[in-house]
N, C-alpha and C positions, 0 to 999 in steps of 0.2 A: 429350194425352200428348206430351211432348216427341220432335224426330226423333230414328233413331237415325243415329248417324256412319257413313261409307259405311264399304264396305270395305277394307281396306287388302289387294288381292290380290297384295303382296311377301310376304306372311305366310300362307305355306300353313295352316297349322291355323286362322288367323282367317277365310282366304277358305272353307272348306268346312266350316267347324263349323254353315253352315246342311244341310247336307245330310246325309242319313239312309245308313247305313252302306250297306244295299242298293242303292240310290240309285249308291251310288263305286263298289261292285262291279260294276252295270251298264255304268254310265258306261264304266268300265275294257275290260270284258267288248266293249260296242259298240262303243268305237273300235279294239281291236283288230283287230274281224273287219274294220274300214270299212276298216282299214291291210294289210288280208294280199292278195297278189297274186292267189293260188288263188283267194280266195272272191269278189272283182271280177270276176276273169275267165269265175266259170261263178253269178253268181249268180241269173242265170233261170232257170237248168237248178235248183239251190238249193230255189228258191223254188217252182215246178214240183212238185218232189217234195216240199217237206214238205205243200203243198197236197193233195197226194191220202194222206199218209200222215196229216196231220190232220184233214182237211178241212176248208170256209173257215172255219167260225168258230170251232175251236181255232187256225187258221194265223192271223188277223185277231188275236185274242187273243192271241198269244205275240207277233203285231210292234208292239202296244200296248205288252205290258211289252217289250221290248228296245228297234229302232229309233228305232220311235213314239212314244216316252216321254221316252226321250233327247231328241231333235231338238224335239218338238213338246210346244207348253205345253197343246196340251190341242184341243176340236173345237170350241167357240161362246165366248163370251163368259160366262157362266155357268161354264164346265165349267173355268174357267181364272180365276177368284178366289181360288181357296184356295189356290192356287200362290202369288198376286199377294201375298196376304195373311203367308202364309207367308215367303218372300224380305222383305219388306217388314220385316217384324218382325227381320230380322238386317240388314237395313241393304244390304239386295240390290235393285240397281232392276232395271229388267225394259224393253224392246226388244221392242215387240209386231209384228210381220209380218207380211202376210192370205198362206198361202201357196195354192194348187191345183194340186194332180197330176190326170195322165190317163194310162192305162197304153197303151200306143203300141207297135206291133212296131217295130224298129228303121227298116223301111221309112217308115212314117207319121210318124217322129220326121225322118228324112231330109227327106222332100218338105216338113214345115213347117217345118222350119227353114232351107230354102231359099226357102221361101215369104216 
């Protein structure tokens, strides 16, 4: 199969006609709250509480479809093909990153990063 041609992202409807409507509603949705001063400023306290009002794995589950999903292509190798595959077919390349979180009280985050 011949490649396809990249994208030309000066062309809004050409750059995101790979993307699925709920997809840009998301997208839209997450970077807003990423941008609001309020919800930086208390969003352990946030997180905290919808943790106990959903418990971990409707809370796990809902920052898969929101943050999660947005930001990250996915958790192995495997789980992140059809993504690859996907993009690929519109002409989308893709920037693979290894990343690792560790949740740290702000103390623990202090002392290592002085470390």
């Amino acid at each position: 199969r011949p490649p396809v041609p990249a994208v030309d992202f000066t062309n809004t409807q050409e750059a995101y006609r790979s993307r699925r409507s709920w997809e840009l509603v998301r997208n839209l949705l997450v970077l807003r709250l990423c941008a609001s001063p309020v919800l930086l400023a208390h969003h352990e306290q946030l997180f905290q509480v919808a943790r106990k009002l959903l418990g971990q794995r409707m809370f796990e589950r809902l920052m898969k479809m929101t943050f999660y999903g947005h930001f990250v292509a996915g958790e192995d190798q495997e789980s992140i093909r059809p993504l690859i595959r996907h993009n690929k077919a519109f002409g989308v390349g893709f920037i693979l990153d290894y990343g690792v979180e560790e949740d740290l009280s702000p103390e623990e985050a202090e002392r290592k990063e002085m470390e």
